[in-house]
C-alpha positions as CSV (number, residue, x, y, z in Angstrom):
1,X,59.2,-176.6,-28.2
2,X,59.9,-179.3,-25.5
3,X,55.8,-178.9,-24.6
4,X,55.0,-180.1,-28.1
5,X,57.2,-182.5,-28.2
6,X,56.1,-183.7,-24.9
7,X,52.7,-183.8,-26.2
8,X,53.9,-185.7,-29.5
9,X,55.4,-188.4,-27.4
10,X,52.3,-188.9,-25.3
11,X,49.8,-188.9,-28.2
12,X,51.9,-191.6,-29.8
13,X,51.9,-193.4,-26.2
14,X,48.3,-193.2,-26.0
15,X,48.1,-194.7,-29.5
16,X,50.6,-197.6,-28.7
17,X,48.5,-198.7,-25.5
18,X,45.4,-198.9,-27.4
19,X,46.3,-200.8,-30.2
20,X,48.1,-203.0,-27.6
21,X,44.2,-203.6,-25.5
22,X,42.7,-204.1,-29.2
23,X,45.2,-207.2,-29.7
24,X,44.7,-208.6,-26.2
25,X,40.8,-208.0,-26.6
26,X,41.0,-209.7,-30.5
27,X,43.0,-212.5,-29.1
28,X,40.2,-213.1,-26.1
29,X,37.4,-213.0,-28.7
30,X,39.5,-215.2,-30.9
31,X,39.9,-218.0,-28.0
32,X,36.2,-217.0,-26.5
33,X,37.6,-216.0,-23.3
34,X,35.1,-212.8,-23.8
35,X,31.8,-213.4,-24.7
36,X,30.7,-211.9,-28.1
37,X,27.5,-211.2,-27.3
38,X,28.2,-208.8,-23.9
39,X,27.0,-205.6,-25.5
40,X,29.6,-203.6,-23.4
41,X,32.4,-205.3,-24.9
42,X,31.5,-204.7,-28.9
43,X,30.9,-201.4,-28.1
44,X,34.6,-201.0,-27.0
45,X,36.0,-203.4,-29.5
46,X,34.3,-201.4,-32.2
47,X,35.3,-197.8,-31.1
48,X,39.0,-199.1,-31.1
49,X,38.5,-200.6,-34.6
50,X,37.0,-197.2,-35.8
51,X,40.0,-195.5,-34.5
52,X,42.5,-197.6,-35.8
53,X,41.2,-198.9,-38.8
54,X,42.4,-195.3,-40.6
55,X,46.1,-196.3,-39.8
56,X,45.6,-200.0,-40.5
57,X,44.1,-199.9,-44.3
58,X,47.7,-198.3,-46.0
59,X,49.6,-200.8,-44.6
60,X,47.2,-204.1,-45.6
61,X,46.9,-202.8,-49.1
62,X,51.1,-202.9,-48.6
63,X,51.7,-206.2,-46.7
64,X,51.0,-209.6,-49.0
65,X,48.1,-211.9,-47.9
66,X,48.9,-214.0,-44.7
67,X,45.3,-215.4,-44.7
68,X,43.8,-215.1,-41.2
69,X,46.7,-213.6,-39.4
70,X,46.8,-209.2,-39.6
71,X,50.2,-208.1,-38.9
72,X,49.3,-204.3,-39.9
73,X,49.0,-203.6,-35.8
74,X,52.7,-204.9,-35.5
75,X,53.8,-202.5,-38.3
76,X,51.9,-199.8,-36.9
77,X,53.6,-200.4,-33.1
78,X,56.8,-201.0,-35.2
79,X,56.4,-197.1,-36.6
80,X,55.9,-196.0,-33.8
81,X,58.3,-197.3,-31.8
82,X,60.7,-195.8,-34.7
83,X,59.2,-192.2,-34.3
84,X,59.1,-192.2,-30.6
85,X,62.7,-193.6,-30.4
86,X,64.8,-192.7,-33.4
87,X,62.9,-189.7,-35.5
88,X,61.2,-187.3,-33.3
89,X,64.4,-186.8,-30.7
90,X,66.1,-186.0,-33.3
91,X,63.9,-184.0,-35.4
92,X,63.5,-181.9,-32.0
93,X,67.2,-181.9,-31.5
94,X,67.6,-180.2,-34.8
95,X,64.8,-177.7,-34.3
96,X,66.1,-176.7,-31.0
97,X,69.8,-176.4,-32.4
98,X,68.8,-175.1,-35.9
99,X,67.0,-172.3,-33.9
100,X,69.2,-171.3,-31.3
């Protein structure tokens, strides 16, 4: 049971640090610190929008219109700050007392 959770926790760390590089990366394109046309770059700026995109599109249909500014990556990192923190320890702590 503690493997699992284990694993849980560092799926949801993995997830955290790369929608963390995929603001840092949007806010270089946005000030043209990166160069857009470095073929390398969109590559890796478009597999981390393919693989967050999924968890992004609930929450903007959710979240009002701000205009230009996305803050569906902040509720994202702000879920999963809840479920690393608050949720899943106790979840697990109820599993492991409920079954022993």
């Amino acid at each position: 049971m503690i493997a699992l959770y284990q694993i849980i926790d560092l799926l949801l760390e993995v997830l955290w640090w790369i929608i963390v590089i995929q603001i840092v990366l949007s806010w270089l394109f946005a000030f043209n610190v990166i160069n857009h046309h470095n073929q390398m770059v969109n590559q890796i700026v478009r597999g981390l929008d393919s693989f967050t995109e999924p968890l992004y599109r609930p929450i903007r249909r959710i979240l009002p219109d701000f205009g230009g500014l996305d803050f569906s990556p902040m509720v994202v990192l702000l879920l999963i700050y809840i479920l690393r923190g608050i949720l899943l320890p106790q979840i697990f702590r109820s599993l492991i007392m409920g079954g022993a």
